[in-house]
C-alpha positions in Angstrom: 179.1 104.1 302.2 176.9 101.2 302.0 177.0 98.7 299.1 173.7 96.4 298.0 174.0 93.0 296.3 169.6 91.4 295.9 168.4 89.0 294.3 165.7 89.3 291.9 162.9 86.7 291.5 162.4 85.3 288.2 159.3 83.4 289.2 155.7 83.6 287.9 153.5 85.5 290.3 150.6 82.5 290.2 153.8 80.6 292.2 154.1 83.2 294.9 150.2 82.3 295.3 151.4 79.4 297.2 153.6 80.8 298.9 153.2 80.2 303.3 151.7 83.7 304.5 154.0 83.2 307.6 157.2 84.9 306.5 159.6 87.1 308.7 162.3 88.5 307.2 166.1 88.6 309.0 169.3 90.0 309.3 172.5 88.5 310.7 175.8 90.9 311.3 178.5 89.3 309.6 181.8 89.6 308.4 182.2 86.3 305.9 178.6 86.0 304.8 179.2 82.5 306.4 178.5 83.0 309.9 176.4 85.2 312.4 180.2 86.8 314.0 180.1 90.4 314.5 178.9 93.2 316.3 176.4 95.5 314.9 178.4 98.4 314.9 181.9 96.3 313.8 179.3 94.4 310.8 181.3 94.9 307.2 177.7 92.7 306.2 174.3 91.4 306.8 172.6 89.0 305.4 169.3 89.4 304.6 167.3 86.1 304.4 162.7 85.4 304.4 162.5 82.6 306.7 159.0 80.7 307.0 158.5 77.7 308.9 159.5 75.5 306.0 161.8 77.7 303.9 164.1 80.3 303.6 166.0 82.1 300.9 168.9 84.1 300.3 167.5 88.1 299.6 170.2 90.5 300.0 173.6 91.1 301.2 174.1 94.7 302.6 178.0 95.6 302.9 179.5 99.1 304.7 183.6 100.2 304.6 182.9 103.0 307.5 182.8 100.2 310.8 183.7 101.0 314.8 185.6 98.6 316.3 184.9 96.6 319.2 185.6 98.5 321.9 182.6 99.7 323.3 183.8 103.2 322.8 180.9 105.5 321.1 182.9 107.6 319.0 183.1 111.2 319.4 183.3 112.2 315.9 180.1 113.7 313.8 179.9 110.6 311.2 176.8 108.4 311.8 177.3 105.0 311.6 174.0 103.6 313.0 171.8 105.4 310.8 173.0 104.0 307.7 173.0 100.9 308.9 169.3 100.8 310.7 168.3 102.2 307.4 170.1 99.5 305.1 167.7 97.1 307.2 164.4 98.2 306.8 162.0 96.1 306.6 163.3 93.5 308.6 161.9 91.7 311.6 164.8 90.4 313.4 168.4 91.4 313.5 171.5 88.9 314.8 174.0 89.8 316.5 176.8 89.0 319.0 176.6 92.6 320.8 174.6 95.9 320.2 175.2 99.0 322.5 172.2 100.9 323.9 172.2 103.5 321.4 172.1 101.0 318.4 169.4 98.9 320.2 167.4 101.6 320.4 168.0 102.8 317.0 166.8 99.1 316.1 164.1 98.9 317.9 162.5 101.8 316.5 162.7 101.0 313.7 160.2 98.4 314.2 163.4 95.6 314.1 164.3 93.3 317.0 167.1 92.8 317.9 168.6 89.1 319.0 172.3 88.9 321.0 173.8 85.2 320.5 176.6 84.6 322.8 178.9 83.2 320.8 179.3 82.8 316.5 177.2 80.6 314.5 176.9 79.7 311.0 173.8 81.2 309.0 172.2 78.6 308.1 172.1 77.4 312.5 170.6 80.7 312.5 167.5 80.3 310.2 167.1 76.8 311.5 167.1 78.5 315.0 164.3 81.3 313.7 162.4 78.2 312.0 162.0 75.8 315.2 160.6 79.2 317.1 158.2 79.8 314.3 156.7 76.7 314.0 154.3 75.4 317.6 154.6 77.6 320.7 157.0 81.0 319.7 158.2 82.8 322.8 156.1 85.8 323.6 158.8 88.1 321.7 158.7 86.9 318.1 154.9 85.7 318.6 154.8 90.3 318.8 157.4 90.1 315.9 155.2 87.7 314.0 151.5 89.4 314.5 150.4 86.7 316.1 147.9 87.0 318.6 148.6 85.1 322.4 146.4 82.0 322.7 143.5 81.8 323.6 142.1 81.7 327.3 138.6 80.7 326.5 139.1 77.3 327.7 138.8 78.9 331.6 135.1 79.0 330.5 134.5 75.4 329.7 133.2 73.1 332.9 134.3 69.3 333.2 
């Protein structure tokens, strides 16, 4: 059983009109709502956060009782716990984690959401700071595809000295 916790927007709509058109929205497996620290399949939470290159805010907290452990072990039983949880995030463009096995990550994935290993625990807020720097200049190739954005130009092979 999942559990949802969103925020709702009080603001005017002529506000949102100046809103940055750049937005992607992520998720980070967690287990305080402090810190990117868990596995996907292990995640009690994720937070939910729209990130621009200038601001980000708080959305939604997505919580689930039924985890796996760590192990690595795919359980044999007939309860899904990857579906739920690829559903509870649609919409997003990125997903954090510390580990994801191969059925999750494809799960993910088509679902239209990418997902992004960290080697070791971080808080939150290093985590949208991290997904702000890559937004803003040169992305890598991977979230420039998340993002829409189309690979620079090679037009400049044309110009003579």
């Amino acid at each position: 059983m999942s559990v949802r916790l969103q925020l709702i927007e009080t603001e005017n709509e002529g506000d949102k009109a100046d809103a940055p058109s750049l937005k992607l929205r992520i998720a980070v497996a967690t287990q305080d709502m402090k810190s990117m620290n868990a596995h996907f399949g292990s995640a009690r939470r994720f937070a939910i956060w729209d990130v621009t290159p200038t601001d980000a805010q708080f959305v939604e907290a997505v919580g689930f009782d039924d985890v796996s452990d760590e192990s690595g072990a795919h359980q044999t039983d007939v309860d899904d716990r990857i579906g739920p949880k690829v559903d509870a995030l649609a919409g997003c463009n990125l997903l954090f984690v510390l580990a994801i096995g191969g059925p999750a990550a494809a799960k993910v994935v088509r679902a239209q959401i990418h997902p992004v290993k960290l080697s070791a625990p971080e808080t939150i807020a290093s985590v949208v700071a991290r997904v702000q720097a890559m937004m803003v200049g040169n992305p890598p190739p991977w979230l420039r595809k998340v993002m829409g954005v189309r690979t620079r130009s090679m037009d400049f092979l044309d110009e003579e000295d």
